[in-house]
N, CA, C and O atoms as a GROMACS GRO file, in nm:
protein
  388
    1UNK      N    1  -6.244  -0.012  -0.963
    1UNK     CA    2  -6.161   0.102  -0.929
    1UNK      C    3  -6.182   0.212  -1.031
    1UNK      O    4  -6.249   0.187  -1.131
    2UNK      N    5  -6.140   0.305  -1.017
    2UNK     CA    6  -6.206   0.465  -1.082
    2UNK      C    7  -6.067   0.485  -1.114
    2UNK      O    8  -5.981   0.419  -1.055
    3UNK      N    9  -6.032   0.589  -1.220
    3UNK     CA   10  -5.909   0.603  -1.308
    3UNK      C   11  -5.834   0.681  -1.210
    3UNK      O   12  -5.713   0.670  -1.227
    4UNK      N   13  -5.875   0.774  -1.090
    4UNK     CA   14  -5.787   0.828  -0.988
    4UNK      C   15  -5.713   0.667  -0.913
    4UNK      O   16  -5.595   0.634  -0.924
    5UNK      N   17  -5.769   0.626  -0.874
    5UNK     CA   18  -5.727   0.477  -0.754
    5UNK      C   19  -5.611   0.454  -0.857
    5UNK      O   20  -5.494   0.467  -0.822
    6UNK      N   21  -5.648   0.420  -0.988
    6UNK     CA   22  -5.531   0.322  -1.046
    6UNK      C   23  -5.464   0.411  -1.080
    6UNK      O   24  -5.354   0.356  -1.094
    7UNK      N   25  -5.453   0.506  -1.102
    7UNK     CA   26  -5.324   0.600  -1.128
    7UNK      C   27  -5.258   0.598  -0.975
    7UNK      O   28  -5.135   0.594  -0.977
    8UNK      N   29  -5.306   0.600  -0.870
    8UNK     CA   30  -5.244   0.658  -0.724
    8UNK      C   31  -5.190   0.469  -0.748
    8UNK      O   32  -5.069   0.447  -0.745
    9UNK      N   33  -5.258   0.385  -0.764
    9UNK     CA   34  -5.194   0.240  -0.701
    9UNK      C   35  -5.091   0.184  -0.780
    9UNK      O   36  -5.022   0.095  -0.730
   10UNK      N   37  -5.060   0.238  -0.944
   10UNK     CA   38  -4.962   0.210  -1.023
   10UNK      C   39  -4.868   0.332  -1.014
   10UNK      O   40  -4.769   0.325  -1.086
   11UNK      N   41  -4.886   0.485  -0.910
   11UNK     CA   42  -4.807   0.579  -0.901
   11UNK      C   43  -4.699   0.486  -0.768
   11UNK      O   44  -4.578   0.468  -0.780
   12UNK      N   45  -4.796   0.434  -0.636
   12UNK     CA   46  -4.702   0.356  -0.526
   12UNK      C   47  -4.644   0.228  -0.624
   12UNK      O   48  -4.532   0.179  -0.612
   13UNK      N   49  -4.681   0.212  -0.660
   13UNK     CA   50  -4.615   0.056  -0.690
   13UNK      C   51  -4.490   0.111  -0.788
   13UNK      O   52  -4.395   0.033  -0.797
   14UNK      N   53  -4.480   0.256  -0.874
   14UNK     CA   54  -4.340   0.259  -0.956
   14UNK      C   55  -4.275   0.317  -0.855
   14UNK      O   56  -4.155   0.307  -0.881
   15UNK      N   57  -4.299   0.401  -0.707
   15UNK     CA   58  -4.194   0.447  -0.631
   15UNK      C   59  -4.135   0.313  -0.587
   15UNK      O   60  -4.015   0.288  -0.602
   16UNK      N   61  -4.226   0.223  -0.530
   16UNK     CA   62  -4.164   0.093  -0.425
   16UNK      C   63  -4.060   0.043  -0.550
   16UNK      O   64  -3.945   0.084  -0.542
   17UNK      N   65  -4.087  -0.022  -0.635
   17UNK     CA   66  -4.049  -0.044  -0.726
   17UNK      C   67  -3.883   0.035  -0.779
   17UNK      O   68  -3.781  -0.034  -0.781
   18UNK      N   69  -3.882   0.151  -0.809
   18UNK     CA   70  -3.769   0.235  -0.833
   18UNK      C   71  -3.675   0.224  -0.668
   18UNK      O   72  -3.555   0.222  -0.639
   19UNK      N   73  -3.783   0.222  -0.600
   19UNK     CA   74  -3.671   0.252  -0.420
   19UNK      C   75  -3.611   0.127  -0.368
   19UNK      O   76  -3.540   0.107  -0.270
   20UNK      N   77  -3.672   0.023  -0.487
   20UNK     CA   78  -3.580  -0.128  -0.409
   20UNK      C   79  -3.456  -0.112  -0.523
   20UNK      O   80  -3.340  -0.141  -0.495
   21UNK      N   81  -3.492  -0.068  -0.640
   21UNK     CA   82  -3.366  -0.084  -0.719
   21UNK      C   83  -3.271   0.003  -0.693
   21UNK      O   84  -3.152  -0.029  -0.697
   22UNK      N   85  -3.311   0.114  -0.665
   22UNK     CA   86  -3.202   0.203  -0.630
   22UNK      C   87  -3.088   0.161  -0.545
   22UNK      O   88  -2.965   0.164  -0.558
   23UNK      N   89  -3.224   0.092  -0.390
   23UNK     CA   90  -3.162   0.068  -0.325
   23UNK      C   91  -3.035  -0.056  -0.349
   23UNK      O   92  -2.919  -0.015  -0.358
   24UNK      N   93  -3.046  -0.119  -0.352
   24UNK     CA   94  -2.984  -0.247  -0.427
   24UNK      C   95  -2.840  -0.238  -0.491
   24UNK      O   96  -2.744  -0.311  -0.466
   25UNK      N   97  -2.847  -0.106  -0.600
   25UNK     CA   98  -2.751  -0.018  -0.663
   25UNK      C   99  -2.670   0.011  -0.581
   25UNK      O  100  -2.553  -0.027  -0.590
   26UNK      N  101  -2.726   0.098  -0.463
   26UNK     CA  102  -2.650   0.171  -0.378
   26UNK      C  103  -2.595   0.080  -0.298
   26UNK      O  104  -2.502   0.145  -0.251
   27UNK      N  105  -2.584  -0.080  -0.225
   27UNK     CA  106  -2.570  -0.181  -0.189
   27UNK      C  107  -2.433  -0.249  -0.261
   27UNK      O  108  -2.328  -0.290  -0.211
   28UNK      N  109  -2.476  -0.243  -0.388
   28UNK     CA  110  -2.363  -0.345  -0.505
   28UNK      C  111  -2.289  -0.231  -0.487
   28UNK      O  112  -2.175  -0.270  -0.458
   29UNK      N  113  -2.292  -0.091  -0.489
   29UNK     CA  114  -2.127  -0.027  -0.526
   29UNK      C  115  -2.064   0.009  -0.374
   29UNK      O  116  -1.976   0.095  -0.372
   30UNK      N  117  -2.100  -0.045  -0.262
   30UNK     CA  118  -2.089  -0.003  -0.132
   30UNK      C  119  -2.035  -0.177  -0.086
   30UNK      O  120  -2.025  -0.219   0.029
   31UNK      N  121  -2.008  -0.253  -0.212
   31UNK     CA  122  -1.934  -0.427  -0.162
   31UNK      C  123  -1.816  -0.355  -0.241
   31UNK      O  124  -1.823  -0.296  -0.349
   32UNK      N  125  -1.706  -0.376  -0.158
   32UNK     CA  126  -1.580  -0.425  -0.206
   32UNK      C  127  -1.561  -0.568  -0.280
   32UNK      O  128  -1.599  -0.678  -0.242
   33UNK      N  129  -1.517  -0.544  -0.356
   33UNK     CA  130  -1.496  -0.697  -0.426
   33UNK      C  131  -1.376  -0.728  -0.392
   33UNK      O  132  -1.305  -0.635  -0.353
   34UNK      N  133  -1.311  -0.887  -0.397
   34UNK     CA  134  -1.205  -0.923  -0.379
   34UNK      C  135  -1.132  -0.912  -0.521
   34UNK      O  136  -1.181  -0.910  -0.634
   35UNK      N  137  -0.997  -0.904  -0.480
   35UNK     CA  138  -0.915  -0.890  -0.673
   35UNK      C  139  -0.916  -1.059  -0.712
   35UNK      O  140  -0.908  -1.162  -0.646
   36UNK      N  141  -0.928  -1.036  -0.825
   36UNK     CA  142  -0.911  -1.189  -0.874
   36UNK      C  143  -0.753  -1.251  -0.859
   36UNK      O  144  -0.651  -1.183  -0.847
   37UNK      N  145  -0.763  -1.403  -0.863
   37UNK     CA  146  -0.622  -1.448  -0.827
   37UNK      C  147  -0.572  -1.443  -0.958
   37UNK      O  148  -0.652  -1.439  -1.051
   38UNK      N  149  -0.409  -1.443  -0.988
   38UNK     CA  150  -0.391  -1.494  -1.089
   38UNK      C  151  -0.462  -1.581  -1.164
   38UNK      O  152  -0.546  -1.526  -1.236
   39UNK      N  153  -0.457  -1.685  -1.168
   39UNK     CA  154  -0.502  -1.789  -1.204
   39UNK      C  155  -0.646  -1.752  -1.320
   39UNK      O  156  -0.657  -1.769  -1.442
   40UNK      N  157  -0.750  -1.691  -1.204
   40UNK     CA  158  -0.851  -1.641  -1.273
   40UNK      C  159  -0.831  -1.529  -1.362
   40UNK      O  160  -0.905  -1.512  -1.459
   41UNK      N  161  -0.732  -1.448  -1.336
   41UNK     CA  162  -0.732  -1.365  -1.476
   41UNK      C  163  -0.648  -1.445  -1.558
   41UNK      O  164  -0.644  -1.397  -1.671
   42UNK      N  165  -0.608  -1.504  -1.552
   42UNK     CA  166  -0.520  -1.586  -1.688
   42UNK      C  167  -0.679  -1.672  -1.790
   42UNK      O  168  -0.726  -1.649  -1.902
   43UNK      N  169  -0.717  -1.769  -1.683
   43UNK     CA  170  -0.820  -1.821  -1.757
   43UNK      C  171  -0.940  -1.732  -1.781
   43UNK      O  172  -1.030  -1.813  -1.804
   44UNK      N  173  -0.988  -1.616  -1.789
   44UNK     CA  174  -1.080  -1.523  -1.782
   44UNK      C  175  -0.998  -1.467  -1.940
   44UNK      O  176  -1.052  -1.486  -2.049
   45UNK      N  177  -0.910  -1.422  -1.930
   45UNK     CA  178  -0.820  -1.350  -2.056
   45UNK      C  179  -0.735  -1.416  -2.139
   45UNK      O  180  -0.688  -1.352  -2.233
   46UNK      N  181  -0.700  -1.545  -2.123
   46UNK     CA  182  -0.608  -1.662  -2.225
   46UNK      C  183  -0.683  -1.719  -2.352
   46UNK      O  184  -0.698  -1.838  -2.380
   47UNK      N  185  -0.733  -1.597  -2.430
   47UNK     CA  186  -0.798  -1.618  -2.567
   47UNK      C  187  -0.720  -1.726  -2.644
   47UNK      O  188  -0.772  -1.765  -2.748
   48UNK      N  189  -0.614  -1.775  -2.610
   48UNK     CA  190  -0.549  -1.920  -2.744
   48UNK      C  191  -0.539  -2.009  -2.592
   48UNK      O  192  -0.546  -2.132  -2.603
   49UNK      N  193  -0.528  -1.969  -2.493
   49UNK     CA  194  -0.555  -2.096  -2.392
   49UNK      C  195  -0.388  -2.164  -2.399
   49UNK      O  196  -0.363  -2.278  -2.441
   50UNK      N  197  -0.302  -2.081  -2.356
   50UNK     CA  198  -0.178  -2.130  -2.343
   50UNK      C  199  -0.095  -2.122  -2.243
   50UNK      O  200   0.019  -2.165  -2.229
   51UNK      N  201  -0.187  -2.043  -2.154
   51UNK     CA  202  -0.144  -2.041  -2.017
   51UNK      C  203  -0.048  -1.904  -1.949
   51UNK      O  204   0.001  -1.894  -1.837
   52UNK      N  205  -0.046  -1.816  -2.053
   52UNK     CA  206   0.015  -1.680  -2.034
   52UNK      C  207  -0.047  -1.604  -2.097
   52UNK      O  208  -0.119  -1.639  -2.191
   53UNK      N  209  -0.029  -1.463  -2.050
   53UNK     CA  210  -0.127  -1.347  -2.169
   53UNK      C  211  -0.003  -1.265  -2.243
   53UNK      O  212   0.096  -1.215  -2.188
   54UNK      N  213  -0.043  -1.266  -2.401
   54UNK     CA  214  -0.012  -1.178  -2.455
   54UNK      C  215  -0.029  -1.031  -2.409
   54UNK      O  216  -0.108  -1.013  -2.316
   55UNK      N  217   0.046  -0.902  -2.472
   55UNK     CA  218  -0.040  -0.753  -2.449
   55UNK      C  219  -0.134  -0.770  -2.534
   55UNK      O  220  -0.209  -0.674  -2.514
   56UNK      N  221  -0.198  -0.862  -2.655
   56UNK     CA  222  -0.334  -0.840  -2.667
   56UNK      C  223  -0.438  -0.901  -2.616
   56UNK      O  224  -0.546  -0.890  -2.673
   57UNK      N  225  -0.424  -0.975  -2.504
   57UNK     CA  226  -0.514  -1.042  -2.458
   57UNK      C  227  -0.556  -0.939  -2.311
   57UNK      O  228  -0.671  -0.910  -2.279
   58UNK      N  229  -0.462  -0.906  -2.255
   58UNK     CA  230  -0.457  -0.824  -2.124
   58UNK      C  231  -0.611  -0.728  -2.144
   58UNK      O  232  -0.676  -0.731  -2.249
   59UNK      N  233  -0.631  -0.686  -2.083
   59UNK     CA  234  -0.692  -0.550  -2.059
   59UNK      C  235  -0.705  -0.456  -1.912
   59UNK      O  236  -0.662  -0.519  -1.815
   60UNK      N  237  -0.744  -0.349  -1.887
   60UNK     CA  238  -0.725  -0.291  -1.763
   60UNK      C  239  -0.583  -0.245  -1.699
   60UNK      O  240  -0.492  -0.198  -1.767
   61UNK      N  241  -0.577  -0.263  -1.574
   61UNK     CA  242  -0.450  -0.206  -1.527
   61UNK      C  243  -0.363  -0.270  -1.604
   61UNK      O  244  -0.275  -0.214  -1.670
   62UNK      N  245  -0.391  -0.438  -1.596
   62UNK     CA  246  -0.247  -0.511  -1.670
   62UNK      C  247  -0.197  -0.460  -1.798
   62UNK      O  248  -0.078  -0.475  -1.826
   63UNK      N  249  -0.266  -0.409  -1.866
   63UNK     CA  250  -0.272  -0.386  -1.955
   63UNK      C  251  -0.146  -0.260  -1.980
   63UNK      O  252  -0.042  -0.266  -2.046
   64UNK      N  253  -0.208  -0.144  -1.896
   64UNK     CA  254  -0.171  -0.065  -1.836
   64UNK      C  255   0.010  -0.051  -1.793
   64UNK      O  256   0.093   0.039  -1.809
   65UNK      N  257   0.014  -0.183  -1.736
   65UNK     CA  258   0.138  -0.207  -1.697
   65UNK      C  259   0.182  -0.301  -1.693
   65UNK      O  260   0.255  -0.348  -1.606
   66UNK      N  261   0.138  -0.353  -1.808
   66UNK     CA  262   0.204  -0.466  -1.888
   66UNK      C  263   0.358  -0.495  -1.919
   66UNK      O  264   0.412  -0.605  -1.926
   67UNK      N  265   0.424  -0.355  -1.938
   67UNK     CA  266   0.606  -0.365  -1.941
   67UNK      C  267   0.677  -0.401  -1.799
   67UNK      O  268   0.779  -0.464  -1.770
   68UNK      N  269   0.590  -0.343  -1.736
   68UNK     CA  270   0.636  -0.354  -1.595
   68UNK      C  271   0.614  -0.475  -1.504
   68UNK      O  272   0.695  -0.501  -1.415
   69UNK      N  273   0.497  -0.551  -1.527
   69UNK     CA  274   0.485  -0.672  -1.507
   69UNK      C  275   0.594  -0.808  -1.531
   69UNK      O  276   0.656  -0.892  -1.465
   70UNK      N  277   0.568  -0.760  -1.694
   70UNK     CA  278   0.648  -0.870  -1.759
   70UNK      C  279   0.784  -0.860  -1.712
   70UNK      O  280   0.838  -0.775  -1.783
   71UNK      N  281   0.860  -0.903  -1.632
   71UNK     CA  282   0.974  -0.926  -1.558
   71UNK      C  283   1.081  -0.990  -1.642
   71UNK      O  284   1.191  -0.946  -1.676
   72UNK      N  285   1.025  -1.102  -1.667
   72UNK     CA  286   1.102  -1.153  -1.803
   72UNK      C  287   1.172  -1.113  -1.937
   72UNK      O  288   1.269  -1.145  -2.006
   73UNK      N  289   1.040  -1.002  -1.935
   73UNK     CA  290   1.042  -0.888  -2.104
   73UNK      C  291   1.038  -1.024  -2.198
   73UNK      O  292   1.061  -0.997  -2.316
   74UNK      N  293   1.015  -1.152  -2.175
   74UNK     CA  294   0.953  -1.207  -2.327
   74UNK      C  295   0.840  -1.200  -2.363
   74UNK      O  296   0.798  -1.297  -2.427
   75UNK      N  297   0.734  -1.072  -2.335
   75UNK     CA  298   0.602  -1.079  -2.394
   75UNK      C  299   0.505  -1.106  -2.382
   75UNK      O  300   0.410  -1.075  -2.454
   76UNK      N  301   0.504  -1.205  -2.241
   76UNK     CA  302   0.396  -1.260  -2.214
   76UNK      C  303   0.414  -1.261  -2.038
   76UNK      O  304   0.520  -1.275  -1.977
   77UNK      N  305   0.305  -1.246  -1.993
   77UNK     CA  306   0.242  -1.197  -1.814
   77UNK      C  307   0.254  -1.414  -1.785
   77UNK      O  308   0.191  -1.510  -1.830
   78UNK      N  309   0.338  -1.403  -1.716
   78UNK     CA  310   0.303  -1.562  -1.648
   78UNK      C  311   0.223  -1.546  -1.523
   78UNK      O  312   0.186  -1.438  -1.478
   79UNK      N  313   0.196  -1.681  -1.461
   79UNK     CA  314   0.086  -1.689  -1.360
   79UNK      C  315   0.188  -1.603  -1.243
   79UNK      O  316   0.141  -1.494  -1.210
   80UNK      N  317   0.295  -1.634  -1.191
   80UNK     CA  318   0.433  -1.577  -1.131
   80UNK      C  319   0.448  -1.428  -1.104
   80UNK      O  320   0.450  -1.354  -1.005
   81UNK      N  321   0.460  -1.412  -1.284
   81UNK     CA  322   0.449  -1.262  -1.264
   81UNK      C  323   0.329  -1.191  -1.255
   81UNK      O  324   0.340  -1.101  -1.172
   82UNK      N  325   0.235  -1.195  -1.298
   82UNK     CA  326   0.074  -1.177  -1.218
   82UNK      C  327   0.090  -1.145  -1.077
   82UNK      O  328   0.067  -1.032  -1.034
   83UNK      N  329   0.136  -1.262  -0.990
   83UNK     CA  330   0.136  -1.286  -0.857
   83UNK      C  331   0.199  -1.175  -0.798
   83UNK      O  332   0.152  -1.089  -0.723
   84UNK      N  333   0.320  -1.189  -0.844
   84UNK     CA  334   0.406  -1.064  -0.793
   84UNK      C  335   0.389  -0.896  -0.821
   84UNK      O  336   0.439  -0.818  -0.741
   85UNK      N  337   0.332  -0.858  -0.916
   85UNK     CA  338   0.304  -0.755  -0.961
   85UNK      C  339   0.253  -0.686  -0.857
   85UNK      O  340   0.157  -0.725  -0.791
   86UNK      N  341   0.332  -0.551  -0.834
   86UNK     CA  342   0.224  -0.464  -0.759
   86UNK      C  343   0.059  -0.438  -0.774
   86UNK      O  344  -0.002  -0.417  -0.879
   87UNK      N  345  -0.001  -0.447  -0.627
   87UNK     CA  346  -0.107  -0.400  -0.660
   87UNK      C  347  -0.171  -0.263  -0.724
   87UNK      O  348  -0.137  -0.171  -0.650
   88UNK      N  349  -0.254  -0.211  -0.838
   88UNK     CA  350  -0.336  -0.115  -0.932
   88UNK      C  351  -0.368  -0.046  -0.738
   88UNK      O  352  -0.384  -0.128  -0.648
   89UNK      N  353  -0.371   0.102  -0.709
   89UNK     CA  354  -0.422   0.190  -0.644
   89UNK      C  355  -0.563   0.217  -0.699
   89UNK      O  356  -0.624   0.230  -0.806
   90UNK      N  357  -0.585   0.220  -0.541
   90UNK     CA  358  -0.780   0.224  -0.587
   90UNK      C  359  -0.819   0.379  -0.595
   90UNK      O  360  -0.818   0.418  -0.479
   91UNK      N  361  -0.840   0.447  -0.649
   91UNK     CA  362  -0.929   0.578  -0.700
   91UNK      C  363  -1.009   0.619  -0.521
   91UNK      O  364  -1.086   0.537  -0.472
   92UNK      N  365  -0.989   0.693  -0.478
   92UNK     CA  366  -1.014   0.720  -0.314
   92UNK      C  367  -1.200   0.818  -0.384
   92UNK      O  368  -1.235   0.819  -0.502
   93UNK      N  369  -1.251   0.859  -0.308
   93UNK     CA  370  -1.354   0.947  -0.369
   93UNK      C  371  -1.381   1.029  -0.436
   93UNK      O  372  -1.369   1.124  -0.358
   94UNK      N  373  -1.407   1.066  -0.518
   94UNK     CA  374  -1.395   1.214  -0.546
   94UNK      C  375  -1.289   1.204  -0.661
   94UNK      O  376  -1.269   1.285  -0.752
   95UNK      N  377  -1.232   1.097  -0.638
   95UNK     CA  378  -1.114   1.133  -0.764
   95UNK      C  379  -1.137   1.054  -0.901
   95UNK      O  380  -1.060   1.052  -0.996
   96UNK      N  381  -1.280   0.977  -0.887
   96UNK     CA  382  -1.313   0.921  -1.014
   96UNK      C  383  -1.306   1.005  -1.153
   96UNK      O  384  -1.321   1.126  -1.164
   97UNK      N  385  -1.273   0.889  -1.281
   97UNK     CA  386  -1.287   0.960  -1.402
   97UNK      C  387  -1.393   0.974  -1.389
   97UNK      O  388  -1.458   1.035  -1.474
   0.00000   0.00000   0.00000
């Protein structure tokens, strides 16, 4: 092959290449994900493994609204109050940070 061919055959191969990833991208942010259950954010975020979250273990919305969760007000998110907590509003288009 002559230095034109391999420039044109490594020029198609980085478009195909860039147009599957893109595509793919555009795929993963076009799935809704399901919210996690309690359960899984407790064991995902229970850094001493005690079965409730501190406010320093939380992060994200809970985090967020962590006073308001905690129903109890002793400090810590149970699996219960997790459950019950209103659902975080999803950001509609256009209105991303």
């Amino acid at each position: 092959m002559n230095n034109k061919s391999t420039k044109l055959v490594l020029s198609i191969i980085t478009v195909f290449v860039l147009g599957v990833f893109t595509s793919q991208a555009q795929q993963d942010r076009g799935e809704r994900k399901e919210r996690p259950t309690a359960e899984q954010l407790i064991k995902k975020m229970d850094e001493n493994k005690d079965g409730k979250l501190s406010k320093e273990e939380v992060k994200g919305p809970l985090k967020d609204d962590f006073d308001k969760i905690d129903t109890d007000e002793d400090g810590f998110l149970s699996k219960e109050e997790i459950e019950k907590a209103p659902k975080p509003e999803r950001k509609g288009r256009g209105e991303r940070n």
